[in-house]
C-alpha positions in Angstrom: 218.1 94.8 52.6 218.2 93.2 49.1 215.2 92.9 47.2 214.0 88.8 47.5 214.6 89.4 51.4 212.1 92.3 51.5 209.6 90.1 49.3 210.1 87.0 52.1 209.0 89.3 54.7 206.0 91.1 52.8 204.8 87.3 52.3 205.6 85.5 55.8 203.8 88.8 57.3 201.1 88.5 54.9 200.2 84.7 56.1 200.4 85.7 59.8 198.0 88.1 59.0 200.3 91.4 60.3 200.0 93.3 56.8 197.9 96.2 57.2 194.6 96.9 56.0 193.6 99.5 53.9 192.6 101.4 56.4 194.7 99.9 59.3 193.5 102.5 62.3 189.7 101.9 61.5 190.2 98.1 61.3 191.6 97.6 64.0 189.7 100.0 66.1 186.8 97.4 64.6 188.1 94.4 65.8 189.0 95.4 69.5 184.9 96.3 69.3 184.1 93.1 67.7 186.1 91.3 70.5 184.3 93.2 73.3 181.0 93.2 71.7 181.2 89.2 71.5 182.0 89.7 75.5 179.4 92.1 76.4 176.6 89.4 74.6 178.0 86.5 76.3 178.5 88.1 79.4 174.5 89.1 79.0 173.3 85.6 78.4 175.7 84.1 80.7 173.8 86.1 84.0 170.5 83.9 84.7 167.5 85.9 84.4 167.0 86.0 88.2 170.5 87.3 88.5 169.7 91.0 86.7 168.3 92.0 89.8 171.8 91.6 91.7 174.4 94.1 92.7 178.0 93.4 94.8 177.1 96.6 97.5 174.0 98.6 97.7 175.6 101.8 96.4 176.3 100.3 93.2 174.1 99.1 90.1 172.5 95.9 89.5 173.6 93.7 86.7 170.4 94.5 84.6 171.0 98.8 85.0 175.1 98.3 84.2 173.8 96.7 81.0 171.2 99.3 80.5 174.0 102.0 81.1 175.9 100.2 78.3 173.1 100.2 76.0 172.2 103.7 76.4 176.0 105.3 76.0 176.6 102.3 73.5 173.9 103.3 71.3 174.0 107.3 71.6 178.0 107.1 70.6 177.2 105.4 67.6 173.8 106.7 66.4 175.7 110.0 66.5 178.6 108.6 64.0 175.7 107.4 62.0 174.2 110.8 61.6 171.0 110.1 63.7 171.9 111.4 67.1 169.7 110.1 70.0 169.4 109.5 73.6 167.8 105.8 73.9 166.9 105.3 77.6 166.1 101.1 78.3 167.5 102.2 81.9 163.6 101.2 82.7 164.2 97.9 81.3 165.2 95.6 84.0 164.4 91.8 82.7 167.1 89.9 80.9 165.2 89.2 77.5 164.5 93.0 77.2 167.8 94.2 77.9 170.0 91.1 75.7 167.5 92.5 72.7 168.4 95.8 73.4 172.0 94.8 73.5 171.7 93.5 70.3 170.0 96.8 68.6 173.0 98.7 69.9 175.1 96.3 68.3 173.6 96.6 65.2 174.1 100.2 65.9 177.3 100.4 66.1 178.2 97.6 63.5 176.9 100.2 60.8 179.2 102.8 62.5 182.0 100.9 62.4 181.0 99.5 58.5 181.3 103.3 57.9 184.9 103.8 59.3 187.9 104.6 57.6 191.1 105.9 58.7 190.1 109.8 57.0 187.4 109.6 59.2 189.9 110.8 61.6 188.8 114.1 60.1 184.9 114.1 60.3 184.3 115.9 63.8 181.3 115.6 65.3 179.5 117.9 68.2 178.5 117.0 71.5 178.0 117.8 75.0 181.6 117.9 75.4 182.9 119.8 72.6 183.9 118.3 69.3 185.7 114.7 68.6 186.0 113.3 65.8 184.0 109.9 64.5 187.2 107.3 64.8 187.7 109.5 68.3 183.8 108.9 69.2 184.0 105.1 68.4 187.4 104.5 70.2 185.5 106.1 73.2 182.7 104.3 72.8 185.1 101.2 72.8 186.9 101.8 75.6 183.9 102.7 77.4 182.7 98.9 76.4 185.6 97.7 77.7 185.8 99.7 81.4 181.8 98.3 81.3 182.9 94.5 80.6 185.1 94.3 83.7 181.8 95.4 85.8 180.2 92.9 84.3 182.7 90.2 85.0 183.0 90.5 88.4 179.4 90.4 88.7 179.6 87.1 87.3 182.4 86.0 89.3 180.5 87.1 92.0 177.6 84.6 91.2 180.3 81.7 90.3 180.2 81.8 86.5 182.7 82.8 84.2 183.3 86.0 81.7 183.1 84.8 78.4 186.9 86.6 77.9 188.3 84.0 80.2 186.3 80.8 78.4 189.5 80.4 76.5 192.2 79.9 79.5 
């Protein structure tokens, strides 16, 4: 490929935004989090207040102990890639202004977690009941857990005739 070809490409993918970062694994790990995170708080507004108390099947959790369930794992995953490991509990918070605020301090959380990312943090292990992973390893599971969460939450609210904020756009 000669030379001015290779520079075309380098510039068309630089204005579709396809270059890589710096630290390409990391960022993009943060923006599939920053795309859920965006859910999970919409999808935690979106419920009405007298909806937290409501769950599909009694052998399931209600709205407002999923969310509590994503706080707690949410915010133990990333105060552990922080350095401050601890087991918040809000599964005894059960009304919608307590658990969205919450939310948010998870968030906040985990937004310094992720601020902390690079891709050699592929190499900083951490220790926990399940053995070792490492901190990208702990935030992509932490991530994914998100994610599994979200589609609780969104049939929840299709159950009660609104719709998950990651279907707004279609």
């Amino acid at each position: 490929m000669n030379r001015s070809l290779q520079i075309a490409i380098l510039a068309l993918s630089c204005g579709f935004g396809i270059a890589q970062a710096a630290d390409p694994y990391a960022s993009e790990l943060a923006g599939f989090y920053t795309v859920r995170k965006g859910d999970l708080l919409k999808a935690a507004e979106r419920m009405p207040a007298e909806n937290y108390g409501f769950k599909p099947v009694p052998e399931v959790r209600t709205f407002a102990q999923l969310l509590a369930h994503i706080i707690d794992v949410q915010a133990g995953f990333c105060s552990a890639v922080n350095a401050e490991p601890r087991k918040p509990s809000v599964a005894s918070k059960t009304s919608k202004e307590d658990l969205v605020l919450a939310l948010k301090a998870s968030f906040e959380d985990c937004d310094r977690a992720f601020r902390s990312m690079t891709d050699s943090s592929e190499k900083e292990m951490l220790s926990n009941s399940n053995g070792q992973r490492t901190k990208l390893g702990t935030l992509l599971y932490a991530t994914l857990h998100d994610n599994e969460e979200y589609g609780y939450l969104a049939m929840y609210l299709r159950l009660k005739g609104l719709v998950p904020p990651s279907t707004d756009s279609r």
